[in-house]
Residue frames relative to the residue before (quaternion, step in Angstrom):
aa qw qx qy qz dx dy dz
X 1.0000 0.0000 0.0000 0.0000 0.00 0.00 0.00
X 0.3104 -0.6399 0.6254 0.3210 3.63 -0.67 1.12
X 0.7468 -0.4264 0.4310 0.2733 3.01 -2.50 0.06
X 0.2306 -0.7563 0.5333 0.3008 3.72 -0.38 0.59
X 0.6224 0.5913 -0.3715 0.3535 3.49 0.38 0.26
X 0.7289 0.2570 -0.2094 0.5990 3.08 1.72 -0.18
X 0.6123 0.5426 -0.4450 0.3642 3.33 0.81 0.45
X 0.4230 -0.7737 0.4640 0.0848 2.79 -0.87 2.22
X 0.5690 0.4550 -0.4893 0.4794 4.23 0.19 0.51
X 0.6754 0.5195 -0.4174 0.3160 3.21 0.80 0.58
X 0.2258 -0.7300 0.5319 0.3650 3.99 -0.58 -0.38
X 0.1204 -0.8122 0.5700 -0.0312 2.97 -1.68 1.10
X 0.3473 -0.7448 0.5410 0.1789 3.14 -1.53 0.58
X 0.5253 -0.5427 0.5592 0.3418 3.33 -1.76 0.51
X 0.1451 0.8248 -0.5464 -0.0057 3.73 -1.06 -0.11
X 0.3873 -0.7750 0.4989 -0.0198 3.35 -0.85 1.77
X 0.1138 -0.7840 0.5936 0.1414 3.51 -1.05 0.79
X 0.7396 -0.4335 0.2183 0.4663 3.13 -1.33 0.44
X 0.4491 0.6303 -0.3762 0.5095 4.14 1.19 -0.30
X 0.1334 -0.7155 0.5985 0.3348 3.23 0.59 -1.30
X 0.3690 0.5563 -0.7101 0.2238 3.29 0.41 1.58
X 0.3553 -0.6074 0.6472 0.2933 3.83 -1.36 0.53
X 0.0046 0.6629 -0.7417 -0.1020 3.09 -2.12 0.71
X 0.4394 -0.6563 0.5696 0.2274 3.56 -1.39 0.48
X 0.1477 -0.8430 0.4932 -0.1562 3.04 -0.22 2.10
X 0.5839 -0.6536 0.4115 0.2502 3.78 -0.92 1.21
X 0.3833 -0.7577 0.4340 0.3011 3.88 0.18 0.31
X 0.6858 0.4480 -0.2552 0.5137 3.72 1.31 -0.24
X 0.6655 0.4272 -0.2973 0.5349 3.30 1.25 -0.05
X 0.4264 -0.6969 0.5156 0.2582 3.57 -1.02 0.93
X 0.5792 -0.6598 0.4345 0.2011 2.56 -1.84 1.50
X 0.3906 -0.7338 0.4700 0.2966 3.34 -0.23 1.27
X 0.6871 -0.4422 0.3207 0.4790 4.09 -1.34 0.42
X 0.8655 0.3115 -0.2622 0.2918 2.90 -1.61 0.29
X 0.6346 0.4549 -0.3523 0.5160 3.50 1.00 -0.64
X 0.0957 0.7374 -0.6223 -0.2447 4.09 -1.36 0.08
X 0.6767 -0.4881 0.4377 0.3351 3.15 -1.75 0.62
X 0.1574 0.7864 -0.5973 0.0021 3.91 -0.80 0.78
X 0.7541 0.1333 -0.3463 0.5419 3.55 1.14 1.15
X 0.7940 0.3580 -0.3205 0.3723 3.49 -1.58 0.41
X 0.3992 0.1770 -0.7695 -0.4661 1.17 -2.43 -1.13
X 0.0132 -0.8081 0.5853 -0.0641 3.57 -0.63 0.78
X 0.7302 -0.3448 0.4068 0.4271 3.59 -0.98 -0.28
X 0.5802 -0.5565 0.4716 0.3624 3.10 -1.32 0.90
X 0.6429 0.6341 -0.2707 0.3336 3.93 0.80 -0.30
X 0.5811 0.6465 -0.1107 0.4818 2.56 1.46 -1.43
X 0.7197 0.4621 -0.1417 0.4985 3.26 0.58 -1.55
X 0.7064 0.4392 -0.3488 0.4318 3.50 0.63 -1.01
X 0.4763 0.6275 -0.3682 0.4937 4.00 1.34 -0.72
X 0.7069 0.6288 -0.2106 0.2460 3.42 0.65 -1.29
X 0.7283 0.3496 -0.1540 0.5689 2.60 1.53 -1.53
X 0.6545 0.5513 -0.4292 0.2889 3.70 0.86 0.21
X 0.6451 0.3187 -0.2963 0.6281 3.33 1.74 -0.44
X 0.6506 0.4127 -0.4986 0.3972 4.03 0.48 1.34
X 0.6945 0.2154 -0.2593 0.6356 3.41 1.17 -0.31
X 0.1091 -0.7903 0.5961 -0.0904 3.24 -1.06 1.57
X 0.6321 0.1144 -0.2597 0.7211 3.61 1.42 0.00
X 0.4806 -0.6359 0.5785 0.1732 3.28 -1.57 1.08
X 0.4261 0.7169 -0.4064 0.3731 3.56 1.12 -0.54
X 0.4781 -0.6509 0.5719 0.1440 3.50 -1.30 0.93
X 0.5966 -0.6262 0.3580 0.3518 3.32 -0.80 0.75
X 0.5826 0.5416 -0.3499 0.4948 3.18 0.99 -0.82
X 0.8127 0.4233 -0.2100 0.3409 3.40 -0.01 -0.63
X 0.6307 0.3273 -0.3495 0.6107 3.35 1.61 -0.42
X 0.6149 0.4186 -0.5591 0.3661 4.09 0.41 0.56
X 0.7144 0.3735 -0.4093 0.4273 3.89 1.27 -0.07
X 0.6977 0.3787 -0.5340 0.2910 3.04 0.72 0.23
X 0.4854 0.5582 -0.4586 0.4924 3.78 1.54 0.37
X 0.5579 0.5610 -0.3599 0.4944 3.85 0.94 0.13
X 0.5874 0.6493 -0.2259 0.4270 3.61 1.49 -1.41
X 0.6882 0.5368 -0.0614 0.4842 3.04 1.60 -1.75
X 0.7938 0.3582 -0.2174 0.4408 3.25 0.87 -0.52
């Protein structure tokens, strides 16, 4: 069985956890808990663009509200 994550003939989605980290997610496979879908379905390209011009700090939420709390 190839890798579903890399098999372009599918369609995929973008999907955000409560962190706000994004993962590129196989459209036939359920979205596992916690995580929701906040683009597509689109190409594996598409999606993967998406998620480079929406997540611009890799940092977990959690971590970017103490260290803005640290700062303040």
């Amino acid at each position: 069985m190839s890798n579903p994550f890399e098999n372009d003939d599918w369609s995929y989605l973008v999907l955000v956890n409560e962190e706000e980290q994004y993962s590129l997610w196989p459209e036939p496979i359920e979205v596992p808990a916690g995580w929701t879908v906040v683009h597509g379905p689109g190409t594996r390209d598409e999606m993967t663009e998406f998620i480079e011009r929406s997540w611009q700090d890799m940092r977990p939420k959690s971590l970017r509200d103490a260290m803005a709390e640290g700062a303040g």
